[in-house]
C-alpha positions in Angstrom: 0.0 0.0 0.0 3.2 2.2 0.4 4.3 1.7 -2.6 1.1 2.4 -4.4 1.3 5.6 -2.2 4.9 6.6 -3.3 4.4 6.0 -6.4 0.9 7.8 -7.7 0.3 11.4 -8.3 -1.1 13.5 -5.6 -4.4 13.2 -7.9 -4.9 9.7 -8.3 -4.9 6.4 -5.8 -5.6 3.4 -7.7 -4.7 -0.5 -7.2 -5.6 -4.0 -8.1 -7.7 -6.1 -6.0 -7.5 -9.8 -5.2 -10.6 -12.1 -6.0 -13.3 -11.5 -3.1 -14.7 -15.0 -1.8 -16.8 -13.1 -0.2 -18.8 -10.8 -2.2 -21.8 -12.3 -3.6 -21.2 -11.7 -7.4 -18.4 -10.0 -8.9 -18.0 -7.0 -11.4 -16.5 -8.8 -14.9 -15.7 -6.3 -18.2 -16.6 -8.0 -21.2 -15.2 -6.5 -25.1 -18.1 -6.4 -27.3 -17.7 -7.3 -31.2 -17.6 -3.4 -31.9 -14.3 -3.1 -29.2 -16.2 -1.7 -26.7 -16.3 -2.6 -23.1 -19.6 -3.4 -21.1 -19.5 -4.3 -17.4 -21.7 -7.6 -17.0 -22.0 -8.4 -13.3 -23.3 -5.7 -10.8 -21.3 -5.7 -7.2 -20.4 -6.3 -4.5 -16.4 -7.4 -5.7 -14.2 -5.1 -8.1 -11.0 -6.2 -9.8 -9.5 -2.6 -9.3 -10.1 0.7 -7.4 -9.2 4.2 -8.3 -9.6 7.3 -6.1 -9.7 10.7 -8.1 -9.1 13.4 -6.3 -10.5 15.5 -9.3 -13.8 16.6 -7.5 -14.2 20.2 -7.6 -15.8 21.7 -3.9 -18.3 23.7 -6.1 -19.6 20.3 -7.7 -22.3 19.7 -5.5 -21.2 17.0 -4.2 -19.3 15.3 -1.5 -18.3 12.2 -3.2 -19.3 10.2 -6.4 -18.7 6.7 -7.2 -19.3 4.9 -10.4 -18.6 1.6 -11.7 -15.9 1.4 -14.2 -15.4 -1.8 -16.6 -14.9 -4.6 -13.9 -14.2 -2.2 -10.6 -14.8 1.2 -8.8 -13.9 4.9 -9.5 -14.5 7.2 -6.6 -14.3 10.9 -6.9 -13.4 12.9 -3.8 -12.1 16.7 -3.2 -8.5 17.1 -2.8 -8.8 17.7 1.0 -10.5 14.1 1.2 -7.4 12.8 -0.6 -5.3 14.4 1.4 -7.1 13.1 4.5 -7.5 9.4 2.7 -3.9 9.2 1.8 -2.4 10.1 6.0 -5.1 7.2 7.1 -3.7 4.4 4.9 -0.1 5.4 5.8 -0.9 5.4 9.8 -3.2 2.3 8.8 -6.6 4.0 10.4 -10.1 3.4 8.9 -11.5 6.0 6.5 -15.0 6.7 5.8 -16.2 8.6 2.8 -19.8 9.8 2.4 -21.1 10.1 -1.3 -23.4 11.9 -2.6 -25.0 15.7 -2.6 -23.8 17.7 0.1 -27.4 19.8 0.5 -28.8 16.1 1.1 -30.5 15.2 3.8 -29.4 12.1 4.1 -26.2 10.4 1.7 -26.6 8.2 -0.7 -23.9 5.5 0.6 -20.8 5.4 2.6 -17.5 3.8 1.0 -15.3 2.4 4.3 -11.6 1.5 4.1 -10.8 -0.9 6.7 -8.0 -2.7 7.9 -8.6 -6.4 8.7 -6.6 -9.5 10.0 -3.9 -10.6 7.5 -6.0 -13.6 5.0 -4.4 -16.4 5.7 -6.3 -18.1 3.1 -4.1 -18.2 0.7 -2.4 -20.5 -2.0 -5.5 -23.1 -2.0 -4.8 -26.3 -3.7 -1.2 -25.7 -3.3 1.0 -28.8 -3.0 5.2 -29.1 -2.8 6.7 -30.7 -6.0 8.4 -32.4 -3.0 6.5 -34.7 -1.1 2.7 -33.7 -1.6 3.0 -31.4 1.8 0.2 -29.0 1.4 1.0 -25.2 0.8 -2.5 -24.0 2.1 -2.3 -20.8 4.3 1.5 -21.0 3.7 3.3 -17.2 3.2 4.4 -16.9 -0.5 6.3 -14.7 -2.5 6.3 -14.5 -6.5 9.6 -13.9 -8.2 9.1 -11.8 -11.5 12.5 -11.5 -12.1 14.1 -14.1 -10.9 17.2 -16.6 -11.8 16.7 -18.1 -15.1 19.4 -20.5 -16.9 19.3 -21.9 -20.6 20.8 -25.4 -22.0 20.2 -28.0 -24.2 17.5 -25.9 -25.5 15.7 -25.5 -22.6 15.1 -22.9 -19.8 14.8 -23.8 -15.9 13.3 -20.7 -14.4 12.8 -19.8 -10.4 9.1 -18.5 -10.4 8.3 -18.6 -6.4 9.1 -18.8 -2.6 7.1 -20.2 -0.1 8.5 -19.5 4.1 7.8 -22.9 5.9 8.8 -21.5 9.2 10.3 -18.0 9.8 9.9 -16.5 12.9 10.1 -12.6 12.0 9.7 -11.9 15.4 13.6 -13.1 16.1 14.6 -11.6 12.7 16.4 -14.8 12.2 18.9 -13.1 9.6 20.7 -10.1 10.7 19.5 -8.0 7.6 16.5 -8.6 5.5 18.1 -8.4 2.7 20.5 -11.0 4.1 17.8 -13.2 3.7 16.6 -11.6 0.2 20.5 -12.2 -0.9 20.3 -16.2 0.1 17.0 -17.1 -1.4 18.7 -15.9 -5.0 22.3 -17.2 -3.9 20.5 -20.8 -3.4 18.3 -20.2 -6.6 21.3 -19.4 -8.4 23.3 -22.8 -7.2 20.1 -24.8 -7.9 19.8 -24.2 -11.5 23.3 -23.7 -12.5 23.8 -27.4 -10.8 20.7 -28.8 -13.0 21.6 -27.2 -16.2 23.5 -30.2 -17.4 20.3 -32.4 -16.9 17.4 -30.1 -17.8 16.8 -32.2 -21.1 16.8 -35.5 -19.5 14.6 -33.5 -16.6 12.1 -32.4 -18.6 12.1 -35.7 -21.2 11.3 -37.8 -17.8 7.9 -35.8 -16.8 9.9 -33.4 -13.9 9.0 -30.2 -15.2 8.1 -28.4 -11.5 10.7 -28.7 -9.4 10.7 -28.0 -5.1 14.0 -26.9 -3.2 13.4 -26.8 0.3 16.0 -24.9 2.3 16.4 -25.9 6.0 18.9 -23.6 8.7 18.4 -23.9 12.0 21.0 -23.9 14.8 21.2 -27.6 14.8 19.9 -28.4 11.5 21.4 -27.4 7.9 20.2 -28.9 4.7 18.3 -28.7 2.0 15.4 -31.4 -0.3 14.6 -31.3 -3.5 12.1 -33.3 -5.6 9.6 -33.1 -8.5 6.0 -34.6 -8.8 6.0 -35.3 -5.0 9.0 -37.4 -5.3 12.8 -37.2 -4.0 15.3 -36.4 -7.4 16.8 -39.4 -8.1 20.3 -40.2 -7.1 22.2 -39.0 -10.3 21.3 -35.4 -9.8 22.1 -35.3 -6.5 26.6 -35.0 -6.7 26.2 -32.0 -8.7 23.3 -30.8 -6.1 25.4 -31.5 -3.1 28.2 -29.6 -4.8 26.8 -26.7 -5.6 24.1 -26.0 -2.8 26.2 -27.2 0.4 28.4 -24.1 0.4 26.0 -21.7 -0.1 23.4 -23.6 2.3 26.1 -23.4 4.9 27.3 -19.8 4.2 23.4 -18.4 4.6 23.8 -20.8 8.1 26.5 -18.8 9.2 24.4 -15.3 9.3 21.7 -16.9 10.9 20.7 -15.0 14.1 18.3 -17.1 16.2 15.2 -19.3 15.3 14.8 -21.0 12.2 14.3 -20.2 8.1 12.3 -23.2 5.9 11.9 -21.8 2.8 10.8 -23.9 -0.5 12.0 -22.6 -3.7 9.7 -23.4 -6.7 11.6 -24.0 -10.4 10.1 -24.6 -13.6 11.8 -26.3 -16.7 10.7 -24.9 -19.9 11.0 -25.1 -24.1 13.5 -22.5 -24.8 11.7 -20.4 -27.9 14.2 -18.0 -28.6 
């Protein structure tokens, strides 16, 4: 929410939404034949949001809100957006109250709340591994992450899951200590399996799991594909090329411990 904060114009607030299992129906934009756009579900869940704080005081109004393609445009003054933007960055509730401000009563109320974290996340998600499910399980997406070519094929890190991090300890001295190892051991993973990403790919192993263990008494690492261990023959050039760094991220380990499971995909190389 920072970041989409930093990063707009005083004017404008806007941000992608998350599907809502809540809401009732959703709001889905549909192109016509003629290349127009017609929204074709009404309420309660948007796909976007945008605030404009374009609403001139001599309007009329107090606030208007409108639906836009698949989500929701609301038009405030520039005072509300003032006042909207210092909530979200101390992380209060807002309220805003559309409609004309010489009515006697408003039309509706648009409330920004802060909730409890979801932790319903990543549903039907399973480790390449050993089948352990990923339900509920902190994630982190990797847009532009390691990626290594051979044999006319790609393997490609896509996504990092925390097993067990206990932030409250900071377990590494520096976050990006931490940000530093995961692409370090992503990094040692691939490079180790280019040799083999043919053969890899040739035998149905296409998704590929690294889970990282470091804990003050434990150090090591799994890695499968399609809920199995890697067979033996990859596993030299793993050992040689994970164990250092495995033991070097040990090293700057504070206190508690850091599971993470890297996620790898082996791909056609198209280029």
């Amino acid at each position: 929410m920072m970041k989409a904060i930093n990063k707009s114009n005083e004017h404008v607030l806007a941000g992608g939404a998350c599907f809502n299992e809540k809401a009732d129906s959703h709001l889905v934009c549909v192109q016509n034949d003629d290349g127009n756009y017609q929204t074709q579900a009404i309420m309660t869940g948007a796909s976007f949001f945008v605030f404009s704080g374009a609403l001139k005081s001599s309007s009329g109004y107090l606030a208007k809100s409108s639906i836009v393609e698949d989500g929701v445009m609301v038009q405030i003054t520039a005072e509300n957006m003032d006042s909207l933007r210092q909530a979200l960055r101390e992380m209060k509730d807002f309220t805003i109250t559309c409609g004309k401000a010489d009515a006697e009563e408003p039309q509706e109320q648009i409330h920004i709340q802060w909730v409890d974290d979801d932790k319903k996340v990543n549903k039907g998600a399973v480790s390449p591994i050993d089948g352990k499910s990923m339900e509920s399980i902190t994630n982190v997406k990797i847009f532009h992450g390691s990626e290594y070519k051979a044999n006319g094929k790609v393997i490609r890190w896509t996504e990092v899951f925390f097993l067990e991090n206990d932030d409250q300890h900071n377990c590494l001295s520096d976050p990006a200590d931490h940000s530093r190892l995961t692409e370090h051991v992503a990094k040692a993973f691939c490079l180790a399996l280019c040799p083999h990403l043919k053969l890899l790919k040739e035998d149905g192993m296409t998704k590929l799991g690294l889970r990282v263990t470091l804990d003050s008494d434990q150090v090591g690492y799994q890695a499968g594909s399609n809920g199995q261990p890697l067979p033996s023959q990859y596993m030299n050039d793993l050992d040689s090329a994970l164990v250092p760094v495995i033991h070097g991220g040990a090293c700057q380990l504070n206190e508690g411990p850091v599971v993470m499971e890297l996620i790898f995909y082996i791909l056609e190389n198209i280029a």
